[in-house]
N, C-alpha and C positions, 0 to 999 in steps of 0.2 A: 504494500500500500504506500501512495506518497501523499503526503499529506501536504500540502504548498499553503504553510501557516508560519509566522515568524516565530524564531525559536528562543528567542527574549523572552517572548511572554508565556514561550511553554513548558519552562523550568518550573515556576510556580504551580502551574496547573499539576505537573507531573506531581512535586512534591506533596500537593496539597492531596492529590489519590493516594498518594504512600504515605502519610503519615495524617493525615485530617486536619495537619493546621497551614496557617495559610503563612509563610514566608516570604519577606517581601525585602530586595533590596533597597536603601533609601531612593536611591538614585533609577529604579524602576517605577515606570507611570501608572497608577493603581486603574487606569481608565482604560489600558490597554489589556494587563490580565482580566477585569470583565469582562472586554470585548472576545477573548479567546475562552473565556468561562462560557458564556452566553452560546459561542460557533460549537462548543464541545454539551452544550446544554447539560452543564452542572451546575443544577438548580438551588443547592445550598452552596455554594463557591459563588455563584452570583449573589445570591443574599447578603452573604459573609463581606466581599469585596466592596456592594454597594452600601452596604452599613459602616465600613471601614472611610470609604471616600464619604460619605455622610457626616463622621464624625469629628475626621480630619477639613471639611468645611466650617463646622460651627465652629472648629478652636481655633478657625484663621479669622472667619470673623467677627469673635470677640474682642481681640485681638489681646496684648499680655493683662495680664489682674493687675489692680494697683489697689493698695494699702495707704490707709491714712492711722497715723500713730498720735495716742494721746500719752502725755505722764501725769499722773496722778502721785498727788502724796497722801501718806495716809498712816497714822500711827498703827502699831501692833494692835490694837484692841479690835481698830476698825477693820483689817485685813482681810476676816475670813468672810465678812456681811461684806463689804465690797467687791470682793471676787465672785464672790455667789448669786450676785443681783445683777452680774453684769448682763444687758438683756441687747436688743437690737442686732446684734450680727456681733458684737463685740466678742474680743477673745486676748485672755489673757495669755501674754510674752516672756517680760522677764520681772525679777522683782531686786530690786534695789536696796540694799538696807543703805539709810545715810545716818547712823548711829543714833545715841540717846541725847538728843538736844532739846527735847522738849519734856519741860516737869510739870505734874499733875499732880498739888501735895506734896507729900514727900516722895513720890516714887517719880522715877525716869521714864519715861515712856519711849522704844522702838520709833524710829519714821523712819517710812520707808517710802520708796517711787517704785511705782507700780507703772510699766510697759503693757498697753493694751494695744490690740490694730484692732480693724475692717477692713473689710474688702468694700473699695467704690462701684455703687452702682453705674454703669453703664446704662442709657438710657437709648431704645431705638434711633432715636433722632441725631447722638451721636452726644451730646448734653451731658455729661458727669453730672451726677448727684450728689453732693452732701450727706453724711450718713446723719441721722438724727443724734442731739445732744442727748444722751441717757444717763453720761458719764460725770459727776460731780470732780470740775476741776478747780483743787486747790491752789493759791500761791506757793511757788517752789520759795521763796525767801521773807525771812519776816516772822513775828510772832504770831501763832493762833489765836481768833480769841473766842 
């Protein structure tokens, strides 16, 4: 039998019968193994490829994620109620301790800076979003009162 089909896109197909997953060079065009998936009518290798190029569409365009970062101070007492409440998309990063500089009484109290992001909304029109304020932000310098 001669088969007069380019043999670029017929490695994948081959492998993808020998072994059931689909192996893809970066630098091979995912639009052209469909097109020999589709001439060989292999109806889950078409599926597979047109879910693959699908998917690779929406994460181009999205295009990268971008983060906005808050810091937050916040004594040891208050730590484990501020992390727990954090609500909206918000997520907790890193935590800072900036030692015992603020007294309560007789006792020293822990501050700390508290690292939160989100992820910005992307809007259809192309318009960045603002993530909503949920987050109580303190002065980093200065007495509490």
């Amino acid at each position: 039998y001669l088969i007069d089909r380019d043999p670029t896109y017929f490695g994948p197909i081959l492998n993808y019968l020998r072994h059931g997953k689909l192996i893809l060079n970066k630098e091979l065009a995912e639009e052209g193994v469909l097109e020999e998936a589709e001439f060989y009518n292999i109806a889950s290798l078409v599926r597979l490829v047109k879910e693959r190029i699908r998917d690779n569409e929406s994460r181009t365009s999205q295009g990268p994620v971008k983060h906005v970062y808050r810091v937050l101070q916040c004594q040891e007492e208050e730590l484990t109620q501020m992390v727990s409440t954090m609500s909206d998309g918000w997520k907790f990063e890193q935590l800072i301790s900036i030692g015992s500089s603020y007294n309560y009484g007789n006792e020293d109290q822990a501050e700390f800076l508290c690292v939160v992001s989100r992820e910005l909304n992307n809007s259809t029109n192309g318009i960045v979003k603002e993530p909503s304020e949920k987050a109580k932000v303190r002065p980093l310098l200065g007495p509490r009162a």
